[in-house]
TIVO-2410 file (N, C-alpha, C; in nm, 3 decimals):
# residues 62
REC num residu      c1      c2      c3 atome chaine
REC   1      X  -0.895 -10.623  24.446     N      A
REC   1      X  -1.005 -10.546  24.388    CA      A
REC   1      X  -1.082 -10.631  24.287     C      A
REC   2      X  -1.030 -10.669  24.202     N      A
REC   2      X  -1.101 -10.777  24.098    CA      A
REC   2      X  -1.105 -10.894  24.190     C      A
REC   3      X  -1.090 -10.944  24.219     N      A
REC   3      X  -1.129 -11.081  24.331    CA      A
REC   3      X  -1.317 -11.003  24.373     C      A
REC   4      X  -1.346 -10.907  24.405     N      A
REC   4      X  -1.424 -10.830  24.507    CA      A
REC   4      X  -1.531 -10.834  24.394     C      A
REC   5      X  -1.482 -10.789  24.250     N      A
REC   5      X  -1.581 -10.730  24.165    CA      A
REC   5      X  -1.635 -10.906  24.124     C      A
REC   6      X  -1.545 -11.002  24.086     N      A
REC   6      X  -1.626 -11.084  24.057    CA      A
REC   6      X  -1.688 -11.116  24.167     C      A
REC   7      X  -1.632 -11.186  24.288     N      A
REC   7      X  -1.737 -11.176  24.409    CA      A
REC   7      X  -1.883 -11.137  24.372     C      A
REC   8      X  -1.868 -11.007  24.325     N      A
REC   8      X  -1.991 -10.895  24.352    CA      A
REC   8      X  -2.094 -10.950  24.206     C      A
REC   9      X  -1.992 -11.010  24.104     N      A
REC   9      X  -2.048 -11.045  23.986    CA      A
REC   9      X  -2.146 -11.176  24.017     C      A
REC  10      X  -2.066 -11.253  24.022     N      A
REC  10      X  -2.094 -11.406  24.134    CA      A
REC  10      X  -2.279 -11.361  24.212     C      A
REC  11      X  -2.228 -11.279  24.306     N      A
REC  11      X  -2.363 -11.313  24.393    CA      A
REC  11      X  -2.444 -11.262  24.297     C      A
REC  12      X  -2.433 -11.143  24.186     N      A
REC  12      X  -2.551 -11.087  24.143    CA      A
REC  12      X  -2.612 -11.159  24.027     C      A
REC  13      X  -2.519 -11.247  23.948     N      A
REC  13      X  -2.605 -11.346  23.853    CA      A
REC  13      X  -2.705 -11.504  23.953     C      A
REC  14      X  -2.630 -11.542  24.068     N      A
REC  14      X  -2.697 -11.596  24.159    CA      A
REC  14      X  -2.892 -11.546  24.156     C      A
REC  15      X  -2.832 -11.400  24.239     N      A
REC  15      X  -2.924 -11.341  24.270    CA      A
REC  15      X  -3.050 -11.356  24.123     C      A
REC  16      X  -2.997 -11.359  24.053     N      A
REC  16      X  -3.094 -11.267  23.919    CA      A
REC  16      X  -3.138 -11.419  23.849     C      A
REC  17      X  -3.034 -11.517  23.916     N      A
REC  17      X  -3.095 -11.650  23.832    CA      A
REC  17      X  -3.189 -11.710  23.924     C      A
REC  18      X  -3.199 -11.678  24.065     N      A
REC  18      X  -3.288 -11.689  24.123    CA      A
REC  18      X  -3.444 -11.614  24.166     C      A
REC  19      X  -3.415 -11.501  24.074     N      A
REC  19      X  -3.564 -11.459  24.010    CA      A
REC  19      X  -3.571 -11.540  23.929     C      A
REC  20      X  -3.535 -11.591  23.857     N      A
REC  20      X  -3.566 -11.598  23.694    CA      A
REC  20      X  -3.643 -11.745  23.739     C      A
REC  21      X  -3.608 -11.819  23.841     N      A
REC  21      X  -3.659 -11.936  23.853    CA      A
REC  21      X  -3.804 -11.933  23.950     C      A
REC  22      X  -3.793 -11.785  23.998     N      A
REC  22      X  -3.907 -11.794  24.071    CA      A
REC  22      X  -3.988 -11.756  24.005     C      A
REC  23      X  -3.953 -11.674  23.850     N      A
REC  23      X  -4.046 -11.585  23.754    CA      A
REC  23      X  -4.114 -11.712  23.734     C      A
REC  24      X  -4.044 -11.807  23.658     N      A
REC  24      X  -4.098 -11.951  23.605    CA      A
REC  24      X  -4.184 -11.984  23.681     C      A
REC  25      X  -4.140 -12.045  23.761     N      A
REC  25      X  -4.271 -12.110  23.925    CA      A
REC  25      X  -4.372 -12.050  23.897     C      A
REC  26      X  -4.396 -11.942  23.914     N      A
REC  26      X  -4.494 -11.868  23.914    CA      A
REC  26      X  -4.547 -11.861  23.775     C      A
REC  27      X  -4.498 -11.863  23.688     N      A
REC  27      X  -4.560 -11.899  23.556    CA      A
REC  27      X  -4.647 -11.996  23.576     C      A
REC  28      X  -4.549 -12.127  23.615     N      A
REC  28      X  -4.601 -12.267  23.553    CA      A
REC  28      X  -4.734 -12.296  23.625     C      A
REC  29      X  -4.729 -12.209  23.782     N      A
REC  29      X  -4.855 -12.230  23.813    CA      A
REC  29      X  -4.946 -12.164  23.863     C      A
REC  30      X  -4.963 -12.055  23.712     N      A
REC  30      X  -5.074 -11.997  23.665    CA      A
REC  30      X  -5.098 -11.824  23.775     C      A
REC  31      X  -4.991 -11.803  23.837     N      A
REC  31      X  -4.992 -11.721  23.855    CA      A
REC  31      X  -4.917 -11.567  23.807     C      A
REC  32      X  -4.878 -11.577  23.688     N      A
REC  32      X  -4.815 -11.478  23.620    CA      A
REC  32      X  -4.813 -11.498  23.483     C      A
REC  33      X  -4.948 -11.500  23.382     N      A
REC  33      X  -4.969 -11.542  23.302    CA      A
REC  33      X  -4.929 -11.421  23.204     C      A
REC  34      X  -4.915 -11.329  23.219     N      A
REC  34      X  -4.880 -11.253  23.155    CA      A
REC  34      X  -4.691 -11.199  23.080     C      A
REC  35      X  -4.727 -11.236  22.966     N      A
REC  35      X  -4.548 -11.244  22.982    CA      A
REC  35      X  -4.509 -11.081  22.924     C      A
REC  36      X  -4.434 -11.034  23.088     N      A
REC  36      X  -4.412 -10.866  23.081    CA      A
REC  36      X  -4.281 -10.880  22.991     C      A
REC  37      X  -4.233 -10.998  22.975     N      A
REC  37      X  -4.082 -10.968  22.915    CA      A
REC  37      X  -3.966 -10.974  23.091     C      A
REC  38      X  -4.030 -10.990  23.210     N      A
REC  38      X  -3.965 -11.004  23.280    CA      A
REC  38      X  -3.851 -11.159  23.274     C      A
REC  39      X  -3.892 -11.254  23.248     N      A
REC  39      X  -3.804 -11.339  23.187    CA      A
REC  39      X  -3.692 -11.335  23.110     C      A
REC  40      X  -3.742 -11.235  22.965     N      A
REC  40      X  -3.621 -11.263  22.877    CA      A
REC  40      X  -3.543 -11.122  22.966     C      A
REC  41      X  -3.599 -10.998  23.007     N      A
REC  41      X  -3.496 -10.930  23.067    CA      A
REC  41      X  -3.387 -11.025  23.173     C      A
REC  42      X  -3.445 -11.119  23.246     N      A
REC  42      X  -3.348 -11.163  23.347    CA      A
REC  42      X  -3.266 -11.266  23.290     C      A
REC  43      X  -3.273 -11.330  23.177     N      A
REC  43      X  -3.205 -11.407  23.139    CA      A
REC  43      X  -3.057 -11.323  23.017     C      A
REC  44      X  -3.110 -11.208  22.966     N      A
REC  44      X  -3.038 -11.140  22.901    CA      A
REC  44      X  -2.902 -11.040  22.983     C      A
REC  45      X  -2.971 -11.037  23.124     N      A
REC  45      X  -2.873 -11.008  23.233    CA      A
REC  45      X  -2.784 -11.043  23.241     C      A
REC  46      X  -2.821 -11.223  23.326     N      A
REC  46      X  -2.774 -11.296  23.349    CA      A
REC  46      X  -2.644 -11.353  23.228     C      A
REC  47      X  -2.697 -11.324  23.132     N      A
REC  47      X  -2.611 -11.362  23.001    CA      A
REC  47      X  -2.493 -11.240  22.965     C      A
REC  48      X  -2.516 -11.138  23.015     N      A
REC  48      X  -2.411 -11.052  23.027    CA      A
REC  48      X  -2.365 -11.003  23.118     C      A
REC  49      X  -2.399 -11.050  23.266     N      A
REC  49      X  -2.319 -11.066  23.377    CA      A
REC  49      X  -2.193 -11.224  23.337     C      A
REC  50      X  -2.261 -11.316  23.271     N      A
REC  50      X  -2.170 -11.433  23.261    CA      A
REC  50      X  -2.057 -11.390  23.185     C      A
REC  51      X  -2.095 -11.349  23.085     N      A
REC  51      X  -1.992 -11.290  22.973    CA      A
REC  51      X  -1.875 -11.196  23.007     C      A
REC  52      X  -1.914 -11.086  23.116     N      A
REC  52      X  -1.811 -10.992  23.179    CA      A
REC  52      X  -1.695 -11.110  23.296     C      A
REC  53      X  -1.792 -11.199  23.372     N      A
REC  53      X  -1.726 -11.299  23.416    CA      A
REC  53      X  -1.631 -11.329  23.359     C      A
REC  54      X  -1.652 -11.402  23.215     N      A
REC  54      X  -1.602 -11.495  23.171    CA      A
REC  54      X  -1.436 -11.411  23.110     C      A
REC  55      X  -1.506 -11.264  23.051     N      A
REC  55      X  -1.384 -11.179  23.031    CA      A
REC  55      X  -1.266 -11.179  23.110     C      A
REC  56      X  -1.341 -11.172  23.272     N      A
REC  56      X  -1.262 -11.080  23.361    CA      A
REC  56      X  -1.140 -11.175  23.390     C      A
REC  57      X  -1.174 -11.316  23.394     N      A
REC  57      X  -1.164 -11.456  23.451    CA      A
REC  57      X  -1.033 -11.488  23.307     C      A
REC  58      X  -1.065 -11.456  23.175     N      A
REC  58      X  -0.943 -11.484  23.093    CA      A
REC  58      X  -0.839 -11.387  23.089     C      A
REC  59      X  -0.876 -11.264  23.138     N      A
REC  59      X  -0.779 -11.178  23.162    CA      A
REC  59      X  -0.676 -11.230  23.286     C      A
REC  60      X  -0.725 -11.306  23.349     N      A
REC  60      X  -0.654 -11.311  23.472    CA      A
REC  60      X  -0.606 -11.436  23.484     C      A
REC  61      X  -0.597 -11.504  23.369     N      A
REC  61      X  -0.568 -11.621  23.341    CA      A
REC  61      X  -0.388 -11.617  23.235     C      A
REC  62      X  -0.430 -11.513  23.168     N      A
REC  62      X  -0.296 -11.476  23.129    CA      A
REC  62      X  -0.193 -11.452  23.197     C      A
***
């Protein structure tokens, strides 16, 4: 079951770091000049999808 959830953790910071790089792209060239805050939302995700990782991963290390 925890094998499954990080799995599930795994693909979804993937997933969300690969907006975050397409948010950029699209920044840098000039097509999303507007900053909705979609950036820092996906990076603040991503930063607490890592963190539950990182939990789940020392629990299971004990």
């Amino acid at each position: 079951m925890r094998n499954k959830y990080l799995a599930h953790l795994y693909a979804k910071r993937s997933e969300l770091e690969s907006k975050l790089e397409l948010h950029i792209a699209r920044y840098c060239f000039g097509e999303g000049e507007v900053d909705d805050g979609t950036e820092a939302d996906l990076k603040e995700r991503i930063r607490e999808i890592t963190d539950e990782i990182a939990a789940l991963e020392n629990e299971h290390s004990y």
